[in-house]
N, C-alpha and C positions, 0 to 999 in steps of 0.2 A: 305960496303954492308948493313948493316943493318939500316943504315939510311936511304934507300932505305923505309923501311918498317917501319920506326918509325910512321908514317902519319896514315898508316893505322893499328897500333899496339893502338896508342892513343884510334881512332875511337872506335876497339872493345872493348879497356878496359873501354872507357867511357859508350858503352852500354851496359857493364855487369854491370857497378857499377849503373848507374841509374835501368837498372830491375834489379837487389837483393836487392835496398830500397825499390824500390816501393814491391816488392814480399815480403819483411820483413813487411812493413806496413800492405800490407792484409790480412796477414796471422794472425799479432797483432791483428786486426778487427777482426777477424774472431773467432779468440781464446775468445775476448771478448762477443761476441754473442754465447759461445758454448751451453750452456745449450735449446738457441731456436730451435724448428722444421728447419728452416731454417732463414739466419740472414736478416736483415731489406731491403738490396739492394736485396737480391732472392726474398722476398715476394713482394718487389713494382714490379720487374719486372712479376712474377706472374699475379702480380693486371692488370697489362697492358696487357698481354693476354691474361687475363681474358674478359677484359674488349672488346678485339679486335673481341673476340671471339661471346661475345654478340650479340655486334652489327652488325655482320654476321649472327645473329642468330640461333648462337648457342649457346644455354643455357648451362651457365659454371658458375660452385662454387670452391673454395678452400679450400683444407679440411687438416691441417696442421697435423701432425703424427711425434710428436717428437722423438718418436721409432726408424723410418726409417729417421730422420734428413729431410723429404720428405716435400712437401705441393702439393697434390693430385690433380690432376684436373676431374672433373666431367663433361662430357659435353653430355647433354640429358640424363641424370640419367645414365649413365653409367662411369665407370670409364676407364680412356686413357690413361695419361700420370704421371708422376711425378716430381715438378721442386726440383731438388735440387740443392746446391751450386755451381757447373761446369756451368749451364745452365746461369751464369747470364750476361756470355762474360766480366766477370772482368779479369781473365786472357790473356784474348784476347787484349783489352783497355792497359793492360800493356806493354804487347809486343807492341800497336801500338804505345805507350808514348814514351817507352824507345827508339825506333828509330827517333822519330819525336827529340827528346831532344838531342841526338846526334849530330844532326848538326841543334844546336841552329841557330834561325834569330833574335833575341829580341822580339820585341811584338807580331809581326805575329805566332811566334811558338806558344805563349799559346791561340792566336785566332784559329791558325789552328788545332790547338789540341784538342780543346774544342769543335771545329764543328766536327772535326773525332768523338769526344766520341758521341758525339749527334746522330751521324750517323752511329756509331759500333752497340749505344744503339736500333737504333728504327729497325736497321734489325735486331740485336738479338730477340726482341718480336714477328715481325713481321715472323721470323723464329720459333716459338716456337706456336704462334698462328697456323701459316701454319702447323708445324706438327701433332698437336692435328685436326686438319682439315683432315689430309688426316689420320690420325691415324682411324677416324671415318670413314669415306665415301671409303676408299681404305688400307685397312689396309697389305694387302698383298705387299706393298711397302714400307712399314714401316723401313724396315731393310734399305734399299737404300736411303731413304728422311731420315735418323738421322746420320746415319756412313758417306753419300756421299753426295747425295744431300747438304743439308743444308751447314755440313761444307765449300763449295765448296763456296757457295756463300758467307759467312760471309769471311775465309779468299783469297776468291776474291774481296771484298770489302775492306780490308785492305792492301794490296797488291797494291790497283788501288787508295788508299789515300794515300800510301809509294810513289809511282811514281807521283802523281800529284804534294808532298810536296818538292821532289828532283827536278824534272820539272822546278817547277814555284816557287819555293822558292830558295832553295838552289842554284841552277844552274844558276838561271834568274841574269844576269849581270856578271858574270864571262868571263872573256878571253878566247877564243876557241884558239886553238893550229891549 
């Protein structure tokens, strides 16, 4: 009987072991940047919002507060939001690693991985942008576009690159029963 379930006993334990390295390495990262307002991957992502933010014309600065571990966003001289560490969707990129790595394909894993991160990263900014947007112009939704909204799409987005990777990677040329 329980070989029955050895297959799928492998599968979990190889994707606890690949997320608790990768979670041990970030954490190492992180511990190394402790003393910054926030560490080098929150502020470039920052910078990107920043920058998204602009060019919608909304005038946006960064104002980093080692105090609060924070880097403040300004947008039309007032203050909106704060990015700190959570906001940078590295935890997120993990989770989506550790399943992608799981059922390794050889080369195409680390292409198809590296276009997920690509595309975890640009909805995360583009998610972080959008809420400082409506933080300003409709703030009374605030609670709903950060708890619900937002997450909703990011891991719907992760979710819909999990099924694309099982799909057309994994699945593609196996024996149908």
């Amino acid at each position: 009987m329980f070989k029955d379930f050895l297959p799928v006993l492998k599968v979990i334990l190889r994707f606890i072991i690949i997320y608790l390295v990768l979670l041990f390495a970030y954490q190492f990262y992180l511990n190394y940047f402790d003393n910054l307002a926030i560490d080098p991957f929150s502020k470039w992502v920052a910078r990107q919002s920043s920058f998204c933010q602009n060019s919608l014309g909304y005038k946006t600065q960064l104002v980093d507060v080692a105090k609060y571990k924070s880097s403040y966003f300004y947008v039309n001289h007032q203050y909106l939001s704060r990015m700190v560490e959570g906001c940078n969707a590295i935890s997120i990129m993990i989770l989506f690693l550790a399943f992608i790595f799981v059922f390794h394909k050889g080369l195409k894993t680390y292409l198809f991985a590296a276009a997920g991160l690509v595309i975890i990263h640009i909805m995360n900014v583009l998610r972080i942008a959008w809420l400082n947007i409506i933080l300003l112009k409709f703030p009374q939704y605030d609670h709903i576009a950060h708890d619900y909204f937002f997450p909703a799409i990011i891991y719907g987005t992760i979710v819909i690159l999990w099924l694309v990777w099982v799909k057309f990677f994994v699945l593609k040329g196996e024996k149908k029963i």
